[in-house]
NUFIGU-548666 format. One record per residue (C-alpha): residue in one letter; x, y, z. Coordinates in steps of 0.02 Angstrom, whole numbers, padded with zeros to 5 digits, always signed. Layout:
AXYZ
...
***
This chain:
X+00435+00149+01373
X+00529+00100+01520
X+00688+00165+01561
X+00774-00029+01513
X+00664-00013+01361
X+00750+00163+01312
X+00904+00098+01381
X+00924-00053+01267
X+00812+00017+01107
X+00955+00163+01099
X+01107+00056+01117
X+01221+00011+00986
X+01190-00174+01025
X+01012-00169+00971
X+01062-00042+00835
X+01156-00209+00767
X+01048-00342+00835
X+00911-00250+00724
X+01012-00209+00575
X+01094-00421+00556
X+00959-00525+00656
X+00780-00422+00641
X+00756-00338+00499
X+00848-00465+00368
X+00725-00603+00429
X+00578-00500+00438
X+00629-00431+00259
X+00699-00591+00192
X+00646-00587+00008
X+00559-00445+00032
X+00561-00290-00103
X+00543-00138-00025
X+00535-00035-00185
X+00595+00120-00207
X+00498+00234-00067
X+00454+00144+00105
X+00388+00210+00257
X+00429+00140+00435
X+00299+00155+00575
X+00368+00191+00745
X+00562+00209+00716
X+00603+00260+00875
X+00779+00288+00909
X+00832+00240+00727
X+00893+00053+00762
X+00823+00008+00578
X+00870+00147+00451
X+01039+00096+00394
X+00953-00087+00380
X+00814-00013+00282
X+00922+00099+00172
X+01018-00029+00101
X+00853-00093+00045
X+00755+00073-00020
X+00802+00224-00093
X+00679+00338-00003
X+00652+00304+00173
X+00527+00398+00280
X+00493+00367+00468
X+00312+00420+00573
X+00359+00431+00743
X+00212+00457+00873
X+00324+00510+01011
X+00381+00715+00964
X+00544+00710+01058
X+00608+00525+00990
X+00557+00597+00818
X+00664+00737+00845
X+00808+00660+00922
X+00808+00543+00740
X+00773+00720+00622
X+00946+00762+00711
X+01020+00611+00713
X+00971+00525+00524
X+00879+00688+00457
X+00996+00705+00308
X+00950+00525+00243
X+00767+00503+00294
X+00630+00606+00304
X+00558+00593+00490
X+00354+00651+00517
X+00289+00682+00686
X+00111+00587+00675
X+00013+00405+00717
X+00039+00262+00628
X-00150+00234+00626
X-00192+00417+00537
X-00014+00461+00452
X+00030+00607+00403
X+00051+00553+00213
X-00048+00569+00048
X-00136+00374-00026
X-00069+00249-00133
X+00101+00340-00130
X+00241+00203-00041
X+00297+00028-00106
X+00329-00038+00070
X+00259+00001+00249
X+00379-00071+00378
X+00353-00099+00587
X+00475-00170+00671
X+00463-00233+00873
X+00346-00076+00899
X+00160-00153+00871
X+00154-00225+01048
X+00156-00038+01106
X-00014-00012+01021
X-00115+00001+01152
X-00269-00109+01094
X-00313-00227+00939
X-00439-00113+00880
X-00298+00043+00873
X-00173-00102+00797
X-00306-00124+00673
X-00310+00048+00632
X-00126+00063+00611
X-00148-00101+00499
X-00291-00006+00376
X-00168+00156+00373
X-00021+00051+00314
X-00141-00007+00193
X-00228+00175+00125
X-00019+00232+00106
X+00035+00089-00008
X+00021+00074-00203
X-00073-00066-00290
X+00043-00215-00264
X+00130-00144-00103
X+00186-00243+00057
X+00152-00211+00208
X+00313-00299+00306
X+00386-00307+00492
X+00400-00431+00665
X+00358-00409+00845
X+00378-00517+00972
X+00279-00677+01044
X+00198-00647+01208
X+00292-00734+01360
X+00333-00703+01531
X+00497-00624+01508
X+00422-00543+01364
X+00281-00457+01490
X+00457-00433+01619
X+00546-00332+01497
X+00379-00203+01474
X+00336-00166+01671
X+00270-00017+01648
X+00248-00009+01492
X+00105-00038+01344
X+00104-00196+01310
X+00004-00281+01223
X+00061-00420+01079
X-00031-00465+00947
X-00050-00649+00949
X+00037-00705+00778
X-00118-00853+00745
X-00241-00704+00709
X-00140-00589+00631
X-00177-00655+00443
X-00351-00624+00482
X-00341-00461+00554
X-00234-00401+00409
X-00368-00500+00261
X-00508-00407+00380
X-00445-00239+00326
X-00410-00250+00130
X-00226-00343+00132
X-00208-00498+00039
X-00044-00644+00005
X-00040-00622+00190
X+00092-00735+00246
X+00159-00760+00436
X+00307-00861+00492
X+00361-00882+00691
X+00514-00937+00777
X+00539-00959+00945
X+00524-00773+01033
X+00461-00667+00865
X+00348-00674+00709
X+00347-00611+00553
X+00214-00523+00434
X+00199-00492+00256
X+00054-00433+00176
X-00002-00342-00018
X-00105-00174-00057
X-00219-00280-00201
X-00180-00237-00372
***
């Protein structure tokens, strides 16, 4: 990331931007179950949102030094994994929710996003959901990641891209700067 990127994704503003604007919509009637796993937690913006929806929460966390900087920081509430949302450190069919939230535009192509998508997928139950947002490519959307991966996933093939590797109920829902996914592990 960018240092604006690290700047603003380890503020307190985004910490509550996340936790009363992004996660409720992207969750909104959304059942995370008991245990759910977020991909790409970063700095932590999303774990009080998440806990007050789940009793477990665990976080994968590609980058080793934000994944330690959250052990520290939310350790004693979370359990935080160094590994790749496309090949997770974490056993099959074990989570009732998967969760990404403003991270899949720093996958750095469709087929790796793909990848992460099938993971999320091979982690949930039967009957799971696979939940989160990102944001709609624009020009201040491409401003805010100079120098960074960036590379959005365009919201009017994401159902198919999710149906393409196993999900089904796939539903998504844009506004006007960010979509919204939700998506079930078949029964």
């Amino acid at each position: 990331m960018n240092l604006f990127h690290r700047l603003l994704c380890r503020s307190s503003s985004w910490e509550r931007t996340s936790s009363t604007r992004v996660v409720p919509w992207a969750l909104e009637n959304v059942d995370l179950g008991a245990a759910s796993v977020e991909i790409g937690p970063g700095y932590g913006a999303n774990v009080r949102a998440l806990l007050a929806r789940t009793n477990a929460l665990t976080g994968v966390e590609i980058d080793p030094v934000l994944a330690a900087r959250l052990r520290e920081r939310r350790g004693e509430v979370m359990t935080v994994l160094d590994g790749d949302g496309a090949d997770m450190p974490l056993p099959t069919a074990r989570f009732d929710s998967v969760g990404c939230f403003t991270m899949l535009h720093h996958v750095p192509t469709p087929e790796y996003q793909d990848a992460l998508f099938a993971d999320a997928l091979r982690v949930l139950r039967p009957g799971g959901v696979f939940a989160g947002s990102d944001g709609l490519d624009s020009t201040a959307f491409r401003l805010i990641h100079l120098g960074d991966t960036c590379v959005p996933v365009p919201p009017e093939g994401a159902a198919e891209r999710l149906t393409d590797v196993g999900f089904t109920d796939v539903r998504i829902d844009t506004d006007a700067t960010k979509f919204r996914f939700r998506a079930r592990r078949p029964a």
